[in-house]
Every structure is written in C-alpha cells, then in structure tokens.
N, C-alpha and C positions, 0 to 999 in steps of 0.2 A: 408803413406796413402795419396791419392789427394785429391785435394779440391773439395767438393762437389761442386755439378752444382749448385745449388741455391749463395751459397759463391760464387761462381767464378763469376756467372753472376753480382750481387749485386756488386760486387768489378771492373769489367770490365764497368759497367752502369756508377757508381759513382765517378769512378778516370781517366781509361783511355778513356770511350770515352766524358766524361765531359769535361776533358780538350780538345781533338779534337774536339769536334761537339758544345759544346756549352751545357749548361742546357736543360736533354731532351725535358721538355716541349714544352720549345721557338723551339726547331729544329724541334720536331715535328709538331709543328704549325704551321712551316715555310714551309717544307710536304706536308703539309696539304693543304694551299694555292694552292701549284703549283699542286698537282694532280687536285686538284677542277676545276683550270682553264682549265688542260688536260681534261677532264672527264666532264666537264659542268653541275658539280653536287657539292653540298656542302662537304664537307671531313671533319670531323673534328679529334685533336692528334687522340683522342684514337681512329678511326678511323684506323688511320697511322698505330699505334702498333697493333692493330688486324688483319690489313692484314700482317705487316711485319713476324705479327708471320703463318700466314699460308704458306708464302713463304719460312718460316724454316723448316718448318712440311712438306712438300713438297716435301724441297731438301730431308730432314730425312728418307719418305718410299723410294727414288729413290737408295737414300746411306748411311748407320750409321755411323754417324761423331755427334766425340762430340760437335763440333764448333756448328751444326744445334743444340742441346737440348741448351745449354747454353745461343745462342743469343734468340733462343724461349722466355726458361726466364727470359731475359735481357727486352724484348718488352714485356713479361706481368708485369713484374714489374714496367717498363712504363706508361703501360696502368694506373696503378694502382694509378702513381704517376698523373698522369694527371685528376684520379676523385678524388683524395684525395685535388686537388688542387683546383677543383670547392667546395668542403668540407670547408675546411678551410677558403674562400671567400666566403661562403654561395651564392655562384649561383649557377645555372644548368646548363649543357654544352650550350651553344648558338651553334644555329644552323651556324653562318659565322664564319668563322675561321679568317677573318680579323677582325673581333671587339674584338676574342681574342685576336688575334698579338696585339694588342693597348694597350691593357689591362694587358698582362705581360710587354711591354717595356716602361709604363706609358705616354702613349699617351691619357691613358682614363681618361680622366679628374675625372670620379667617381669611379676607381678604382684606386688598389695599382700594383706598378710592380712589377714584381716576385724580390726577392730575394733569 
C-alpha cells in the first residue's frame, strides 16, 4: 500500500524540503518579500502558500499527477504552520513581510526567533 498524500506531503515539508529550503516559514517570508517588491503590493507567507497552492491545482485540472495533490498539501500545511506560528507568538499576521523576516531571524528586538 503507498503512502498517503497527506503522509507523503507532511514527510516531504518536514525533512526533504526543510533541509533544502530552509524552515518553511522563513522561505516563505523570504517569498513573500520578493513577490511584494515584484507586485508593489504587501505579500505575506501565507499569502506565498495559498497561491503556490493554486499553481498546483492548476497544473492538477490541466494533468493528474500525484506530485500536483501532494505539493497542494505540502503548502496547506504551510499555510497552516505559518498561522499557527502567529498563535503561539500571540500576534496577528503583520501586514509587511519585512518586520516579519526580523522577527523570526531575531532582529526584532521584541520578539523571539523562530526556532
């Protein structure tokens, strides 16, 4: 029997592309930034993860591929970790994605860096 898509993504989030990309948050923050600056508009992660997930849903009506459901969700699960993260830091998203980036790499002198 294969591994469900929810396992497979969860396990792909958390090991292989953690070790590549970095803690999703911070990459998506980092994302975040650069679209904002393309786009002349604020972005923020979970921002990131909700469109990445419609760019999987996308390819998915164009062709059924399991890679498209899995990274879907790999980036809700994202999403997820990203408000779970304003949760546990009892703030609300901030609208600039750079006073995030401060804020998880402990630049913010009133907050905690992610660990």
């Amino acid at each position: 029997m294969s591994e469900s898509v929810c396992n497979e993504a969860h396990r792909i989030v958390t090991e292989a592309r953690c070790e590549e990309y970095g803690e999703p948050i911070l990459n998506l923050t980092r994302i975040a930034i650069m679209w904002s600056l393309r786009l002349g508009v604020n972005v923020m992660p979970q921002d990131v993860a909700a469109c990445m997930q419609c760019v999987k849903f996308a390819r998915q009506i164009h062709k059924n591929q399991r890679d498209n459901i899995v990274d879907g969700c790999g980036y809700l699960q994202t999403e997820q970790e990203v408000l779970d993260f304003y949760e546990r830091h009892q703030t609300t998203p901030r609208d600039n994605p750079w006073e995030l980036l401060n804020c998880l790499t402990g630049k913010d002198s009133n907050a905690k860096a992610i660990k």
